[in-house]
N, C-alpha and C positions, 0 to 999 in steps of 0.2 A: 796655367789653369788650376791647376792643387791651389796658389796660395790666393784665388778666387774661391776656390771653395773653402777651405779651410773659414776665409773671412765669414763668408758666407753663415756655417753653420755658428763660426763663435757669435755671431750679429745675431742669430736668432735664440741663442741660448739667453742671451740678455734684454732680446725683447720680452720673452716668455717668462725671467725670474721675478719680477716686477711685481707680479700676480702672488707669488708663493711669498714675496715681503709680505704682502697686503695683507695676507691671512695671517701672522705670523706678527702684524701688528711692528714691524718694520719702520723707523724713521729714515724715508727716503734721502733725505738731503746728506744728515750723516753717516749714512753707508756708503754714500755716491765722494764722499769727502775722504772717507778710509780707502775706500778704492782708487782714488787718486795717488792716495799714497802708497797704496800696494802696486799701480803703475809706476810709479818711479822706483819702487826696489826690484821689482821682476827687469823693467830694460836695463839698469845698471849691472846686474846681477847675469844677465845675456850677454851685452858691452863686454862688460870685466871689469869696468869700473864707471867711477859714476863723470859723466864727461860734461859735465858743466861749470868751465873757470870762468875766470875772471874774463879772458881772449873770446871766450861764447859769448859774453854779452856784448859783444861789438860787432858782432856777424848781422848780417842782413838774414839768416834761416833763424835767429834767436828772437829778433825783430816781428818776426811774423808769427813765432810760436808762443810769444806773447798773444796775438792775439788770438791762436788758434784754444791755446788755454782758456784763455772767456771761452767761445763758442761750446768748449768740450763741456764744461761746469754748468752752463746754458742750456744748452741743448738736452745733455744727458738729465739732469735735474727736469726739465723740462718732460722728457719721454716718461720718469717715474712719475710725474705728480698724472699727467693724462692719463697713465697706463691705471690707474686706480680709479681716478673719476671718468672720465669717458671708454674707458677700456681697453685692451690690451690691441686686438683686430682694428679698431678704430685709430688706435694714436699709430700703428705701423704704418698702415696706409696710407693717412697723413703722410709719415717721415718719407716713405715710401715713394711717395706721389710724386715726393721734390727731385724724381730722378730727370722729369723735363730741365730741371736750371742748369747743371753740369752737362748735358747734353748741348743745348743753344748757347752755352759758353763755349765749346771745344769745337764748336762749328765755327763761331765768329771769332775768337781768336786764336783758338790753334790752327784755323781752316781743316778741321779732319774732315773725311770724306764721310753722306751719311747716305748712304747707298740707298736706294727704294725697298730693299727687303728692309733693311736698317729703319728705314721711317715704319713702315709698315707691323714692325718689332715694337717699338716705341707706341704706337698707336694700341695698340692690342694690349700692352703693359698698362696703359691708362686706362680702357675700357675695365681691363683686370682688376685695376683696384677701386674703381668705382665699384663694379657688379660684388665687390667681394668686401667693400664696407657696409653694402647697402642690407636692412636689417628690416622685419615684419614690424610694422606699427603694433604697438599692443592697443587693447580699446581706451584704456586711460592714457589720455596726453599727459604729459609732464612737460611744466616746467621749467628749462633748462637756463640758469646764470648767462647772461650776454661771456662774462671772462672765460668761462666755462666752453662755452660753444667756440668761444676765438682759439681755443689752444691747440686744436689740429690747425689750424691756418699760421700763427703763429710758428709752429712745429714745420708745416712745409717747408715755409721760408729761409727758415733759419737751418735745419736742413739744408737745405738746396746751396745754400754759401756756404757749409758747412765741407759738405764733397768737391766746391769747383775751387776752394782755397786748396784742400787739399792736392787735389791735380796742378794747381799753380806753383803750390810751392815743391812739389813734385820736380815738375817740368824744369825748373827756374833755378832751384840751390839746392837739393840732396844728389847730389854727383858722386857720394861713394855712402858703401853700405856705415859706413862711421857715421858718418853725416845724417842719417837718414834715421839712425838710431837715438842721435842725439836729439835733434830735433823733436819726435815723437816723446822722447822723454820730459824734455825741455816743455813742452805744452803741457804736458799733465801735473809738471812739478807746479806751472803757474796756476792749475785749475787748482788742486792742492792747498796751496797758497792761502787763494782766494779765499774759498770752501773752511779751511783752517779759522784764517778771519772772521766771518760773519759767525761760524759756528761758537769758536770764543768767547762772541759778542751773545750769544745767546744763552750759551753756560753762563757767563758771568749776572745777565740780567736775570737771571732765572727761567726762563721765557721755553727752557729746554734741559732735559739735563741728560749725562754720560749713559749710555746702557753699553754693556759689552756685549751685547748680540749683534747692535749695530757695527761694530767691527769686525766681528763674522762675517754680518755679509757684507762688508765692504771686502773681506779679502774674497770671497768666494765673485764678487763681481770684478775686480782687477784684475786678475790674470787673463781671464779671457777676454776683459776689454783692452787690456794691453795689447795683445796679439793681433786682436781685430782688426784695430787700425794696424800694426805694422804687414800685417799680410795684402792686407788694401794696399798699401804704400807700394807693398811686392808687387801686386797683378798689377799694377798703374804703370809702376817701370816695367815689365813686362812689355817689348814692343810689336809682339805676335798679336795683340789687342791693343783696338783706341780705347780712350777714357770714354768716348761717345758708347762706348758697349761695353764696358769695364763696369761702370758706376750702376747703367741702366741694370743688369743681370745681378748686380750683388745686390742692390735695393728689391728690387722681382723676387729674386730665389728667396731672399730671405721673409719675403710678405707670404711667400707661398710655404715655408714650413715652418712658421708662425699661426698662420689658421691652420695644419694639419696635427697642429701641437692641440691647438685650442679646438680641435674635433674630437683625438682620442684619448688627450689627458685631462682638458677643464670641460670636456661634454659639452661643448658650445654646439646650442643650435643653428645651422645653417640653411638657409632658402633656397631654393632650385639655382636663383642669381647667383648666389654663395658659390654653388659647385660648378657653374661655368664656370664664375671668373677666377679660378682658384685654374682649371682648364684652361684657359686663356692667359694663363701667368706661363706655363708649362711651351704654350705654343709659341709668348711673345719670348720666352731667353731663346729658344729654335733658331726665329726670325731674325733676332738681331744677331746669336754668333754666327748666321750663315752671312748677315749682310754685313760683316766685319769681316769675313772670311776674304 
């Protein structure tokens, strides 16, 4: 249960710093590309060394952290650019949202059991974060980009395959804590990579250029995004807990002290809905570690 929390609070520290780029005039993509590489020297620097030969890229767990690397560079990139245009409560809850796809995966193919408190948990989590993105119209309509409005939907999806790879690849080839480390490592070196690549291509054509603040906060977001997932990866082997209420409670908890951040650190106004469903986050983790229980 620690390294559900643990995940837990480092996932909200990263929802919420997004916001303090923004003011701070922050180029998201290259800080998201430094922190890639500040995850690869933090897990090797834990390991003891850095466990990626020549023998790794033949494994079937190297094979998939190939592709876990896209989603991570994807996704995360994805969470800063929403978390500034549509905002910080809104892109969560999206991400948030996608705790239904890893759920109706670990029913259909790992057949876990999803008890009626369990359903009931799950139901209330989704009320939760509808009631708790939902926001007072002002009296001037705006406008809103079609690409713009797609990026919470976007964000669910990718999400949602985001969490049931990881239980897959979980379940299927990290069989000792080596393995487990490597791998994690392994995706972030390829999101790195990537990130490195196109960044390059942008210095080079002019299009962008170096700031060393942006390396700041690339390291200031690595380390705790390193951790994140490996503590996830921890409560997922964890077999006191399914993934069906693993995934569900760490998406939840973290939407619920994500707006309690954005109540008495950003002054965000909230609506009567606001404070139920922020209440309803609170009762659906209850629901569901009782119906795992």
């Amino acid at each position: 249960m620690i390294y559900l929390f643990l995940s837990i609070l480092l996932s909200t520290f990263l929802g919420v710093i997004f916001v303090y780029f923004n003011k701070h005039k922050i180029y998201i993509f290259q800080a998201i590309v430094f922190n890639y590489w500040v995850c690869v020297i933090t897990g090797s620097l834990v390991l003891g060394n850095f466990p990626i030969h020549t023998n790794s890229v033949q494994t079937d767990w190297f094979k998939m952290s190939i592709i876990m690397g896209v989603l991570f560079i994807s996704v995360f990139n994805l969470i800063g650019i929403s978390s500034v245009l549509v905002g910080a409560t809104i892109t969560q809850t999206a991400n948030k949202l996608s705790l239904t796809i890893p759920v109706v995966v670990s029913y259909f193919l790992y057949h876990e059991n999803i008890s009626l408190l369990k359903m009931i948990g799950i139901l209330l989590a989704l009320i939760a974060v509808i009631l708790t993105m939902s926001k007072k119209s002002s009296g001037e309509k705006k406008k809103i980009p079609l690409w713009e409005f797609s990026l919470p939907i976007v964000l669910f999806v990718s999400s949602g395959v985001v969490d049931s790879i990881t239980k897959y690849v979980q379940n299927k080839y990290l069989i000792s804590e080596a393995i487990s480390k490597s791998y994690i490592i392994a995706g972030f070196m390829v999101a790195a990579i990537i990130g490195s690549v196109i960044l390059l291509f942008l210095y080079i054509t002019g299009r962008k250029k170096f700031e060393f603040k942006n390396v700041l906060a690339g390291i200031i977001l690595g380390v705790p995004n390193y951790f994140s997932i490996y503590y996830l990866i921890k409560a997922l082997q964890n077999k006191s807990m399914n993934s069906s209420a693993t995934i569900p409670i760490n998406n939840i908890g973290v939407l619920f002290l994500v707006s309690i951040f954005g109540i008495f650190i950003f002054k965000e106004k909230l609506t009567r809905l606001n404070y139920i469903g922020l209440g309803l986050t609170l009762l659906a983790i209850l629901f569901i570690f009782l119906g795992d229980s």
